[in-house]
Backbone as XML, in Angstrom:
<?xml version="1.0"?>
<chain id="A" units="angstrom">
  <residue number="1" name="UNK">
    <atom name="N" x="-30.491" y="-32.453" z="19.567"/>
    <atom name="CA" x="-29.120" y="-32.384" z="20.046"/>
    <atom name="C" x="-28.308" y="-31.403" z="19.205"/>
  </residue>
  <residue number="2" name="UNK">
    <atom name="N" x="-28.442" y="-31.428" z="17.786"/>
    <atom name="CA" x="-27.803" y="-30.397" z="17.210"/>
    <atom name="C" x="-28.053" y="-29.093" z="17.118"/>
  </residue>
  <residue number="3" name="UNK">
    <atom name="N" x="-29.587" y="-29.103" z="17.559"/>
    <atom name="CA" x="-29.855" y="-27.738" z="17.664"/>
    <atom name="C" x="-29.291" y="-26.947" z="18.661"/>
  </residue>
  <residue number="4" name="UNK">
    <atom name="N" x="-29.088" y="-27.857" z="19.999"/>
    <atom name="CA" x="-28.292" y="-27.531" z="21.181"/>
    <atom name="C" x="-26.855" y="-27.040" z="21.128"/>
  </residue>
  <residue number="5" name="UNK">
    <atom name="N" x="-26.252" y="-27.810" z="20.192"/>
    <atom name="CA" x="-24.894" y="-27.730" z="20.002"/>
    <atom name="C" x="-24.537" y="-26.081" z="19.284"/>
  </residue>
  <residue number="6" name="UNK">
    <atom name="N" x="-25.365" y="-25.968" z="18.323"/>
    <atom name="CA" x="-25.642" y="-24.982" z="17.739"/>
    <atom name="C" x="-25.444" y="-23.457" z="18.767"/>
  </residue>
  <residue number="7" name="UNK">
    <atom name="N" x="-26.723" y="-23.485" z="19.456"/>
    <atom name="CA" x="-27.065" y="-22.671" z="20.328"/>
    <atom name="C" x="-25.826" y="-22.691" z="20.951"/>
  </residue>
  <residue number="8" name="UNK">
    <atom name="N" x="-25.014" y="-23.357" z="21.477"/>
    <atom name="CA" x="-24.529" y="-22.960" z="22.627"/>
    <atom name="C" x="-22.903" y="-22.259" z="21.684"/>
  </residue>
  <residue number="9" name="UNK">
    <atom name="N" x="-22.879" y="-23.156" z="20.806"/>
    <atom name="CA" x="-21.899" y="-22.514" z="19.914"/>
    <atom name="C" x="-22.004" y="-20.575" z="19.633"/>
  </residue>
  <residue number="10" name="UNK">
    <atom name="N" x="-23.029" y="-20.907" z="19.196"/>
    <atom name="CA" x="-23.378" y="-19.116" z="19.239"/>
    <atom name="C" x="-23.613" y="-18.400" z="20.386"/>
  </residue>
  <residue number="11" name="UNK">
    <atom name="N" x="-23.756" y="-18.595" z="21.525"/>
    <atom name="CA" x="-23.587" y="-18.462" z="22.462"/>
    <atom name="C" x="-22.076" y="-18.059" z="23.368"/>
  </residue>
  <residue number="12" name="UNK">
    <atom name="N" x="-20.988" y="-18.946" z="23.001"/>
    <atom name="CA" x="-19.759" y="-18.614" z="22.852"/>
    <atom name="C" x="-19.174" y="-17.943" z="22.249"/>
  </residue>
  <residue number="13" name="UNK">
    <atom name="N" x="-19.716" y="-17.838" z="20.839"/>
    <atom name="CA" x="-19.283" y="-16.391" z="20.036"/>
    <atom name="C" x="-19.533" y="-15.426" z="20.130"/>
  </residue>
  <residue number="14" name="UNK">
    <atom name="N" x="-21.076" y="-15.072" z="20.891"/>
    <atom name="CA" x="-21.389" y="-14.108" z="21.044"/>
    <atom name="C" x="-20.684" y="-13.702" z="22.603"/>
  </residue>
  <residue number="15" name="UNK">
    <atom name="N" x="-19.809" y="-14.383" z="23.796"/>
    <atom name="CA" x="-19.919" y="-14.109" z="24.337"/>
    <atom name="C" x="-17.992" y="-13.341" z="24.070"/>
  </residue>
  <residue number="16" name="UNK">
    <atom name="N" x="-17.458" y="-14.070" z="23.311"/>
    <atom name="CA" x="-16.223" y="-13.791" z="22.603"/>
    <atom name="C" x="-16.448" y="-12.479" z="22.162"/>
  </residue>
  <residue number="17" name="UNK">
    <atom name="N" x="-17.472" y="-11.667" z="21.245"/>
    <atom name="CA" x="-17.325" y="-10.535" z="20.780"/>
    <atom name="C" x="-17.335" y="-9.579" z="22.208"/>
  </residue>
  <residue number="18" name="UNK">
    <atom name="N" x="-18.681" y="-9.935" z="22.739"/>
    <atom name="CA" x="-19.069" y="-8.873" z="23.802"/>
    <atom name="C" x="-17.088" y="-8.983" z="24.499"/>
  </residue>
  <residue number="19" name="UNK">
    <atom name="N" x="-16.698" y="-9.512" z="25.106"/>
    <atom name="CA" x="-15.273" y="-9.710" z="25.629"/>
    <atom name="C" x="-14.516" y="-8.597" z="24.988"/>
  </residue>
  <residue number="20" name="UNK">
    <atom name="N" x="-14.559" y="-9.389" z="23.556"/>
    <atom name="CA" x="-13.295" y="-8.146" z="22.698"/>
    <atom name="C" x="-14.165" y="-6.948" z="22.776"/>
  </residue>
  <residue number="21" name="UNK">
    <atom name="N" x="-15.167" y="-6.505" z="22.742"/>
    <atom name="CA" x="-15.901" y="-5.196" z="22.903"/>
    <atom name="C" x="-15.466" y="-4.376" z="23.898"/>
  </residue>
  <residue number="22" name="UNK">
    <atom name="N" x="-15.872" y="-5.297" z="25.099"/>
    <atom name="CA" x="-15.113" y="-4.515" z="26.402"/>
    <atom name="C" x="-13.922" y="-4.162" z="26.276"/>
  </residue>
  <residue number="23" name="UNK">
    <atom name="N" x="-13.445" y="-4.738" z="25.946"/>
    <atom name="CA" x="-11.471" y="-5.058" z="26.472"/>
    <atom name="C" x="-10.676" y="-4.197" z="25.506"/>
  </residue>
  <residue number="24" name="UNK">
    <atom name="N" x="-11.238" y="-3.801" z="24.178"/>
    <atom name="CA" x="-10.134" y="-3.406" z="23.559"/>
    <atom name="C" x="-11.085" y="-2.094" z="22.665"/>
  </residue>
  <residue number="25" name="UNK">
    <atom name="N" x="-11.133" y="-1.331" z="23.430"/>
    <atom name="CA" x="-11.829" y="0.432" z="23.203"/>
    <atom name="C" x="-11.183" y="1.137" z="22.768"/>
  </residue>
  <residue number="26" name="UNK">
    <atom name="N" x="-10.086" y="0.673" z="22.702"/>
    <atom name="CA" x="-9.137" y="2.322" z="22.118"/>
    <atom name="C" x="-9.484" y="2.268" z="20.637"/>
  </residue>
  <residue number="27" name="UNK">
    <atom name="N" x="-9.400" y="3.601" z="20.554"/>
    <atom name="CA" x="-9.390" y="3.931" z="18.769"/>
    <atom name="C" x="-7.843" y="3.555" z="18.133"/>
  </residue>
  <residue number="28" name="UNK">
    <atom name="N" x="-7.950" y="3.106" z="16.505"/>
    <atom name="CA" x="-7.044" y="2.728" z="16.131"/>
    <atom name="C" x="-7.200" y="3.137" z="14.756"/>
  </residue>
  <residue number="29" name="UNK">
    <atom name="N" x="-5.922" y="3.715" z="14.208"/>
    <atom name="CA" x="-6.559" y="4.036" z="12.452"/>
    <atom name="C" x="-6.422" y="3.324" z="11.639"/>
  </residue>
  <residue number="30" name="UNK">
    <atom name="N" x="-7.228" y="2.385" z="11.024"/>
    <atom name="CA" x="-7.071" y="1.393" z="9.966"/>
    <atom name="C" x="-6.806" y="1.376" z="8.317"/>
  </residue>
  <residue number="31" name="UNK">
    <atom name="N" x="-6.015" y="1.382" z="8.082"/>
    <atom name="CA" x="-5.580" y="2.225" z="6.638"/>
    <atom name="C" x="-5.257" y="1.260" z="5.240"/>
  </residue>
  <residue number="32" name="UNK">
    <atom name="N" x="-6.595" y="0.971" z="4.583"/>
    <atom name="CA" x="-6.892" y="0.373" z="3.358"/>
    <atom name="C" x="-6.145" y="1.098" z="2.201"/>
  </residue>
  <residue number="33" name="UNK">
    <atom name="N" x="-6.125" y="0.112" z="1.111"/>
    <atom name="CA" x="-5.133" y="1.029" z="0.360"/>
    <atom name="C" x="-5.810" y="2.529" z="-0.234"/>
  </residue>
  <residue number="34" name="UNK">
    <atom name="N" x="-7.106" y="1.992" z="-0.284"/>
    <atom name="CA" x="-7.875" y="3.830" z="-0.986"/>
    <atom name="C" x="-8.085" y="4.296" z="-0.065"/>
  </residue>
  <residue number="35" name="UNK">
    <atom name="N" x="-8.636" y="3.730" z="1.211"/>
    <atom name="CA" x="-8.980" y="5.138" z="2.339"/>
    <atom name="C" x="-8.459" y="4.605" z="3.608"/>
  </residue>
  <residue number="36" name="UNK">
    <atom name="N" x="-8.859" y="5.584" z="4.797"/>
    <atom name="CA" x="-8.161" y="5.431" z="5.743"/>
    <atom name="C" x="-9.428" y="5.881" z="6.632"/>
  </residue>
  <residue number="37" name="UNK">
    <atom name="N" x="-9.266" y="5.450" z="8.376"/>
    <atom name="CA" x="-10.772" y="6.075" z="8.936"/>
    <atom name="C" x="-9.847" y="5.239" z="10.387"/>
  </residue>
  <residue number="38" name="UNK">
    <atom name="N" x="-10.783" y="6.394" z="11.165"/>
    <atom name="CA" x="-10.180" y="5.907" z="12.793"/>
    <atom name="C" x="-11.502" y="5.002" z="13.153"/>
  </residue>
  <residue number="39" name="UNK">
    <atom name="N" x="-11.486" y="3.781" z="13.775"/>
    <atom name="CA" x="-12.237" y="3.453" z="14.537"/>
    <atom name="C" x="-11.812" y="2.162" z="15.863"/>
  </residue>
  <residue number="40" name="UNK">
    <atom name="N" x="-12.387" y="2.051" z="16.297"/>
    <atom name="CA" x="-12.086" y="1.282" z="18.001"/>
    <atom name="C" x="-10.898" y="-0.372" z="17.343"/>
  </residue>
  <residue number="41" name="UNK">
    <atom name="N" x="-10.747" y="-0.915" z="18.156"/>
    <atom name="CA" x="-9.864" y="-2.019" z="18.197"/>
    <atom name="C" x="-10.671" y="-2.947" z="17.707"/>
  </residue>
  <residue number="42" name="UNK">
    <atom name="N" x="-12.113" y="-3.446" z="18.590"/>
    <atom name="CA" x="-12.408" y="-4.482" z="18.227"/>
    <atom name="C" x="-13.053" y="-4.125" z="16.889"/>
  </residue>
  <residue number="43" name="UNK">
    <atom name="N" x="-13.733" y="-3.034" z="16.812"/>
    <atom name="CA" x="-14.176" y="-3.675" z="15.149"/>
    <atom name="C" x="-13.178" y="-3.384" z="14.010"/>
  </residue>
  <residue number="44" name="UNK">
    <atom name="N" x="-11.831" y="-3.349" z="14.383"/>
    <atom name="CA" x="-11.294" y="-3.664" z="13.571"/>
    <atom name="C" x="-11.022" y="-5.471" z="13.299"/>
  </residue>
  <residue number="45" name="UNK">
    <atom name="N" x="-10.860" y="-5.724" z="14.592"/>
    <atom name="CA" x="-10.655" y="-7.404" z="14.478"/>
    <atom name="C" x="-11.870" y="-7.880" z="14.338"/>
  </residue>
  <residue number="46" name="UNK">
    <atom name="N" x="-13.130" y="-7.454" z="14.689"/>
    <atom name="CA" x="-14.360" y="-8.374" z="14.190"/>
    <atom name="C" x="-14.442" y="-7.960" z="12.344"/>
  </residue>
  <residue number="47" name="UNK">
    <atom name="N" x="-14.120" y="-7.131" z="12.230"/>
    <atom name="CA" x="-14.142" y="-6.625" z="10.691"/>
    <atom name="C" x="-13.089" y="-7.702" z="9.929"/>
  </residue>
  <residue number="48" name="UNK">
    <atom name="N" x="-11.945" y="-7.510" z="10.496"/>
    <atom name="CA" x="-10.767" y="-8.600" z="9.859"/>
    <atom name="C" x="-11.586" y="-9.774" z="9.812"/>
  </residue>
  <residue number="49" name="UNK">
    <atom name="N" x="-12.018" y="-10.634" z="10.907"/>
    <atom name="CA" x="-12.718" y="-11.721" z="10.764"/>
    <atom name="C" x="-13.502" y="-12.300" z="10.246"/>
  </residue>
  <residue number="50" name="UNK">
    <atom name="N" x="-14.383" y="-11.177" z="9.710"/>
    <atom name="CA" x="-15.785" y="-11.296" z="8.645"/>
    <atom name="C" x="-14.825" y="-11.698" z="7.235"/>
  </residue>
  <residue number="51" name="UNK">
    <atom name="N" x="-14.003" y="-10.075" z="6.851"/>
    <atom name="CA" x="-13.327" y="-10.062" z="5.972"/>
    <atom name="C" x="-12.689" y="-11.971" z="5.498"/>
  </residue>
  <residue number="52" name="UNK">
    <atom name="N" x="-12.126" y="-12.380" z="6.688"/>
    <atom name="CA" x="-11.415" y="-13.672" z="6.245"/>
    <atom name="C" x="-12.056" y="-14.999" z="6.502"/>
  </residue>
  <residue number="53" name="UNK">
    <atom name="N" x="-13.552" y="-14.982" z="7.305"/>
    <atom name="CA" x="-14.555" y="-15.595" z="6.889"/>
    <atom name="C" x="-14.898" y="-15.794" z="5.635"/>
  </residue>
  <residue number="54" name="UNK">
    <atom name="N" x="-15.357" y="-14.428" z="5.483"/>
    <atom name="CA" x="-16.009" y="-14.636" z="4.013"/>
    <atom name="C" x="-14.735" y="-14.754" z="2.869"/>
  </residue>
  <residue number="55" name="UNK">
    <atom name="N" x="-13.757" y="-15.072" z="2.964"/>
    <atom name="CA" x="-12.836" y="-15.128" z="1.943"/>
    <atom name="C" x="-12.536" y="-16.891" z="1.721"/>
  </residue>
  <residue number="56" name="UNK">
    <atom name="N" x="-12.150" y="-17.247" z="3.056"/>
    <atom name="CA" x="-12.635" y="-18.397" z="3.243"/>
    <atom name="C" x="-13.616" y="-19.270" z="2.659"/>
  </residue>
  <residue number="57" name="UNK">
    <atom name="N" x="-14.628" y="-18.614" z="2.711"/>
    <atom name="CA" x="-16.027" y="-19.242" z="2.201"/>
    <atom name="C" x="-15.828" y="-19.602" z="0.664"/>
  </residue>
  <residue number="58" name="UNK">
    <atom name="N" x="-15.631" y="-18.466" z="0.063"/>
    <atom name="CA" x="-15.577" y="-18.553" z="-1.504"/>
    <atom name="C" x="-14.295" y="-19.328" z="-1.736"/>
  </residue>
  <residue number="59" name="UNK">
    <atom name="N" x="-13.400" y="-19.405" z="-0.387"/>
    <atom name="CA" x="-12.359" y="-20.284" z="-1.672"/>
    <atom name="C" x="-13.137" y="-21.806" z="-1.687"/>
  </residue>
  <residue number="60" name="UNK">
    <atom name="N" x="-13.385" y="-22.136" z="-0.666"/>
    <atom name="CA" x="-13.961" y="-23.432" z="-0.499"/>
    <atom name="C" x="-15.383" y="-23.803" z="-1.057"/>
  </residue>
  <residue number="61" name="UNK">
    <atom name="N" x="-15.403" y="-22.628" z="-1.466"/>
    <atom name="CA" x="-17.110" y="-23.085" z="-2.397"/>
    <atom name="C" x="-17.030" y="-23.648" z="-3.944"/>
  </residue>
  <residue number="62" name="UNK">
    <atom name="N" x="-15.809" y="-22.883" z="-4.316"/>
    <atom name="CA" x="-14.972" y="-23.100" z="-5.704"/>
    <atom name="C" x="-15.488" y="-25.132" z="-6.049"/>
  </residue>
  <residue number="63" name="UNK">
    <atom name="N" x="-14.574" y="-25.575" z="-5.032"/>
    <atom name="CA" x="-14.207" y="-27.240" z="-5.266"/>
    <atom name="C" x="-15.823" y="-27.730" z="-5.155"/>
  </residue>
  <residue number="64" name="UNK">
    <atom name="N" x="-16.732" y="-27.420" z="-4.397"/>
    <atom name="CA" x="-18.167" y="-27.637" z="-3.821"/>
    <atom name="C" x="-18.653" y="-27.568" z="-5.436"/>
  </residue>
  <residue number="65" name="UNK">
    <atom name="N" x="-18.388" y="-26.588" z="-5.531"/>
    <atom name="CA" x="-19.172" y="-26.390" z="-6.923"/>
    <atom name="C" x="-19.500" y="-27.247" z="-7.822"/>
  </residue>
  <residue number="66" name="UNK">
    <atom name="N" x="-17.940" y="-27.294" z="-8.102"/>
    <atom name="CA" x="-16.600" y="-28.131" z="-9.378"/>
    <atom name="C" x="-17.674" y="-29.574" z="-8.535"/>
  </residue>
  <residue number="67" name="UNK">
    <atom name="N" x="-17.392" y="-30.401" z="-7.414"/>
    <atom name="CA" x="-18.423" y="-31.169" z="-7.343"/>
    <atom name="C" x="-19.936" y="-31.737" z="-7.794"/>
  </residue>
  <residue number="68" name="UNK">
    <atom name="N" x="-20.828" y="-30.836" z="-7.543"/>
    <atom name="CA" x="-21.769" y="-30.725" z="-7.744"/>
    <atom name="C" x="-22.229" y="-30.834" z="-9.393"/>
  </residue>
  <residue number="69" name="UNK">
    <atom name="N" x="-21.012" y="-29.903" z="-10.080"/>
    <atom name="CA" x="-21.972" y="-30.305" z="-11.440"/>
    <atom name="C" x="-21.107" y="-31.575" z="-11.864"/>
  </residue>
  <residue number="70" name="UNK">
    <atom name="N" x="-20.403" y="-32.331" z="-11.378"/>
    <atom name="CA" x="-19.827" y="-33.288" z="-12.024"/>
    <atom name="C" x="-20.787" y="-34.133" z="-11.404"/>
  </residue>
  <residue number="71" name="UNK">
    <atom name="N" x="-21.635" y="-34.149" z="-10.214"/>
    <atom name="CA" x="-22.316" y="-35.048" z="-9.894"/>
    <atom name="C" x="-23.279" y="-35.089" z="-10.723"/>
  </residue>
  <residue number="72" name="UNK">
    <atom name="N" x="-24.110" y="-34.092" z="-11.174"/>
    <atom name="CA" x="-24.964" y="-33.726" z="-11.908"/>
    <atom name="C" x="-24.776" y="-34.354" z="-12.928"/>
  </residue>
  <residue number="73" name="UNK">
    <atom name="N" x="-23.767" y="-33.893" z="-13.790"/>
    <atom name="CA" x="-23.526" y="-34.772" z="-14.985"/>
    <atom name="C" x="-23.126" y="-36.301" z="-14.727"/>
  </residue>
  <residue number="74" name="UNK">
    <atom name="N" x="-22.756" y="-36.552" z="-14.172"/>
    <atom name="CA" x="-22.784" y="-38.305" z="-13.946"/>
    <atom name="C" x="-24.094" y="-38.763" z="-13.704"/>
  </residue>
  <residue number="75" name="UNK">
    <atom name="N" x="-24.763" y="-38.005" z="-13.017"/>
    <atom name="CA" x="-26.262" y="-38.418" z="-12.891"/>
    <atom name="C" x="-27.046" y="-38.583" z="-13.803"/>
  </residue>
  <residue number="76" name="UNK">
    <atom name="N" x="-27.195" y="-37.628" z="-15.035"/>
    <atom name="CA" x="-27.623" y="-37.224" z="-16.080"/>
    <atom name="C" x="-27.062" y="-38.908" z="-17.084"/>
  </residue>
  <residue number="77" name="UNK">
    <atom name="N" x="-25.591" y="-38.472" z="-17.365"/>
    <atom name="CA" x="-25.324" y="-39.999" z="-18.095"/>
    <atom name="C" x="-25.702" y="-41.423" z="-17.599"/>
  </residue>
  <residue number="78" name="UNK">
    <atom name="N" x="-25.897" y="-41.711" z="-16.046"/>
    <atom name="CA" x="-26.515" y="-42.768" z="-15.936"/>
    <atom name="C" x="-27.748" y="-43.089" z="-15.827"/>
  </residue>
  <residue number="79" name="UNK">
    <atom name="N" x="-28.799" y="-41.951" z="-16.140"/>
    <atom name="CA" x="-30.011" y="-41.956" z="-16.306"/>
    <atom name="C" x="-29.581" y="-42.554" z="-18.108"/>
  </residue>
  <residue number="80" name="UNK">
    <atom name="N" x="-29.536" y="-41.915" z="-18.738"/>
    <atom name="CA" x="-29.335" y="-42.047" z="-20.113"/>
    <atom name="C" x="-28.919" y="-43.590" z="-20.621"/>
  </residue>
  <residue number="81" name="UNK">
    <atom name="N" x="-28.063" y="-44.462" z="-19.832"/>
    <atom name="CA" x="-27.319" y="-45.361" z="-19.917"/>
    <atom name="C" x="-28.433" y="-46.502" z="-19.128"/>
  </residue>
  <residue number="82" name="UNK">
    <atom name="N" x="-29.166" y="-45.960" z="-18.312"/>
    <atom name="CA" x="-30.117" y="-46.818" z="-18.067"/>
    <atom name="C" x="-31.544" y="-46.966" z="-18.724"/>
  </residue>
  <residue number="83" name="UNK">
    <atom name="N" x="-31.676" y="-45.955" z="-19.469"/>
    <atom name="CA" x="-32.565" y="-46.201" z="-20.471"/>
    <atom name="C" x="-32.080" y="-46.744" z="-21.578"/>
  </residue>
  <residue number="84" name="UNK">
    <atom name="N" x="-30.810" y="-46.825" z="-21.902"/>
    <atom name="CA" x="-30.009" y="-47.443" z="-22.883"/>
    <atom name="C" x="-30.744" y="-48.809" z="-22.765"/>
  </residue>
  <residue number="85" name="UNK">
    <atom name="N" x="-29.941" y="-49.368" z="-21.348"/>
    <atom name="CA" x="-30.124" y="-50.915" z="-21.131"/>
    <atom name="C" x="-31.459" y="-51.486" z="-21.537"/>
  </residue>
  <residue number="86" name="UNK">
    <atom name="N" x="-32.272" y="-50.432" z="-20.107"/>
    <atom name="CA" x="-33.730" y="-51.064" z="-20.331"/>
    <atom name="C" x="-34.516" y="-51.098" z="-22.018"/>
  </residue>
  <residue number="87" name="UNK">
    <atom name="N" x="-33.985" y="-50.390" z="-22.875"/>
    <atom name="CA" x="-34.341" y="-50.501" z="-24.350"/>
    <atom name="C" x="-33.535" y="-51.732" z="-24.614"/>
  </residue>
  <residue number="88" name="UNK">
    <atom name="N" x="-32.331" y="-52.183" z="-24.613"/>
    <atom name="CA" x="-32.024" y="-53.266" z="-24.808"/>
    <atom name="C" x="-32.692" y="-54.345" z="-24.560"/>
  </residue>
  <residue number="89" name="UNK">
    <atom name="N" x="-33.083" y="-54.749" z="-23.000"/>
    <atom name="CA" x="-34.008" y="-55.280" z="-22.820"/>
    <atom name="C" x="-35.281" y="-55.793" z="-23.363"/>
  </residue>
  <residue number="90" name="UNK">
    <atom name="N" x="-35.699" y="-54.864" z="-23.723"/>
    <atom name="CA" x="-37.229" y="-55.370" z="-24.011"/>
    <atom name="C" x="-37.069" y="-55.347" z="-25.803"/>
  </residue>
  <residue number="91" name="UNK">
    <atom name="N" x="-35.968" y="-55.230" z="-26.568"/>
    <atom name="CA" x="-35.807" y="-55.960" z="-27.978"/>
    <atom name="C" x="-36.034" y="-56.841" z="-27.855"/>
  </residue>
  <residue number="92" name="UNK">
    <atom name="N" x="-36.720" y="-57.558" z="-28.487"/>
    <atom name="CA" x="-36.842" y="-59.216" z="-29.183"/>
    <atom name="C" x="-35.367" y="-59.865" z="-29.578"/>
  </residue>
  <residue number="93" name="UNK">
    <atom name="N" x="-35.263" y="-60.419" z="-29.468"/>
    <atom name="CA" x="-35.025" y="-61.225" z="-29.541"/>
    <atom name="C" x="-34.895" y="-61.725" z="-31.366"/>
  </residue>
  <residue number="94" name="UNK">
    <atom name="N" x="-33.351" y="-61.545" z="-32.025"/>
    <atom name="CA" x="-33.652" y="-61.583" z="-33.359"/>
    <atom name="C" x="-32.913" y="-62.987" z="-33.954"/>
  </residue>
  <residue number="95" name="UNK">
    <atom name="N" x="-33.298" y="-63.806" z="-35.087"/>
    <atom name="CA" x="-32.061" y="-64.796" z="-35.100"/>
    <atom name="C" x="-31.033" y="-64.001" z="-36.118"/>
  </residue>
  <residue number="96" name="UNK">
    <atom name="N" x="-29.815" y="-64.835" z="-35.566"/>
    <atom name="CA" x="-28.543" y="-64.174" z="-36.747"/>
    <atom name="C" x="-28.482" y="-65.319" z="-37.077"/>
  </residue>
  <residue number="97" name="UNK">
    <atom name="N" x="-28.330" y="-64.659" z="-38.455"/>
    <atom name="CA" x="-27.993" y="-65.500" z="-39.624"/>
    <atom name="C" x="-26.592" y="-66.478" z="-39.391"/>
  </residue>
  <residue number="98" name="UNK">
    <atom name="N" x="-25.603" y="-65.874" z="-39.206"/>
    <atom name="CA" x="-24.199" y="-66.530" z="-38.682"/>
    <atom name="C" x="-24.645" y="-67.652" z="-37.449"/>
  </residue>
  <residue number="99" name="UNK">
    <atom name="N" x="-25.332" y="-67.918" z="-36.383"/>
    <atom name="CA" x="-25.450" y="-68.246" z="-35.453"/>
    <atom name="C" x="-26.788" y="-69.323" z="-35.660"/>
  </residue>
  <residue number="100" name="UNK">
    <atom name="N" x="-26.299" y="-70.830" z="-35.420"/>
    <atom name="CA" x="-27.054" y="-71.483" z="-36.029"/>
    <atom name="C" x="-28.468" y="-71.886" z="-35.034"/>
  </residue>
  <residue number="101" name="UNK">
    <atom name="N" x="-29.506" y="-72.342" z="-35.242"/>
    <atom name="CA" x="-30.309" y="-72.125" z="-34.491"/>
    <atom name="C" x="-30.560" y="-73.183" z="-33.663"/>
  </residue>
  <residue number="102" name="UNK">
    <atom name="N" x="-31.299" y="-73.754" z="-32.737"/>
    <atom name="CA" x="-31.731" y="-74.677" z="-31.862"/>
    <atom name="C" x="-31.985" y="-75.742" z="-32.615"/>
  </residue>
  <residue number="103" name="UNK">
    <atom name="N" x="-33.147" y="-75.599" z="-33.680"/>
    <atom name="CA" x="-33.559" y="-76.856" z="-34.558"/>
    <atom name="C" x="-32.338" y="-77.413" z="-35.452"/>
  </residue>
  <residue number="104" name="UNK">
    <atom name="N" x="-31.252" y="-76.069" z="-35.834"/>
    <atom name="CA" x="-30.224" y="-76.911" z="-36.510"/>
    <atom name="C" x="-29.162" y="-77.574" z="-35.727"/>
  </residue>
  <residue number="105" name="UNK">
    <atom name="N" x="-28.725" y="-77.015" z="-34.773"/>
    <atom name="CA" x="-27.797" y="-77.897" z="-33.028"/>
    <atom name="C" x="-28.876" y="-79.246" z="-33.129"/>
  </residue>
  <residue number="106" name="UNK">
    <atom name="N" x="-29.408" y="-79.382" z="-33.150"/>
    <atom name="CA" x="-30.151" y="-80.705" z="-32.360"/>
    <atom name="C" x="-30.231" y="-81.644" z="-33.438"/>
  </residue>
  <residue number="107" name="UNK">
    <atom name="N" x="-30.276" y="-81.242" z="-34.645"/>
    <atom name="CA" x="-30.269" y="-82.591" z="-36.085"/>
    <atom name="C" x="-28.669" y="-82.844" z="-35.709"/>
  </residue>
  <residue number="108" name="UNK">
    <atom name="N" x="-27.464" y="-82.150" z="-35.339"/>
    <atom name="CA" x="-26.602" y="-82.924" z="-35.748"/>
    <atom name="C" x="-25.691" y="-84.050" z="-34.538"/>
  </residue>
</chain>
């Protein structure tokens, strides 16, 4: 099903470019701050689009990131914290001196 969804998605986009392809032929001069160059309408707007795609992308990859290694590191400390325990665990069992023992509770 998602592969479907997929497909047909790209399918619509692709049918969106071919559209602006047709429709908007005239030359137009697009003028960056270092250079300048004539070319057609739409690839100026499919160009804009990439351009703010991909700008897009990286801002939102930033927080993804910032995620990821905090997951990482939480992962890391509760591995650590669970070997903590399980070493706790399997200590014996020691008597304290302060803490009186079974045989002495039961004489009194």
């Amino acid at each position: 099903m998602r592969f479907w969804v997929g497909l047909i998605a790209a399918l619509l986009l692709l049918l969106v470019i071919l559209f602006l392809v047709k429709s908007n032929t005239q030359d137009v001069k697009v003028d960056l701050l270092v250079v300048q160059y004539d070319t057609q309408v739409w690839a100026a707007m499919v160009g804009a689009a990439l351009v703010g795609a991909a700008a897009t992308a990286l801002f939102l990859a930033w927080p993804l990131a910032r995620l990821k290694l905090h997951t990482r590191r939480h992962r890391k400390r509760i591995g650590e914290l669970e070997q903590e325990v399980h070493g706790l665990r399997t200590l014996p069992i020691a008597s304290d001196p302060a803490r009186p023992s079974d045989e002495q509770t039961q004489k009194v």
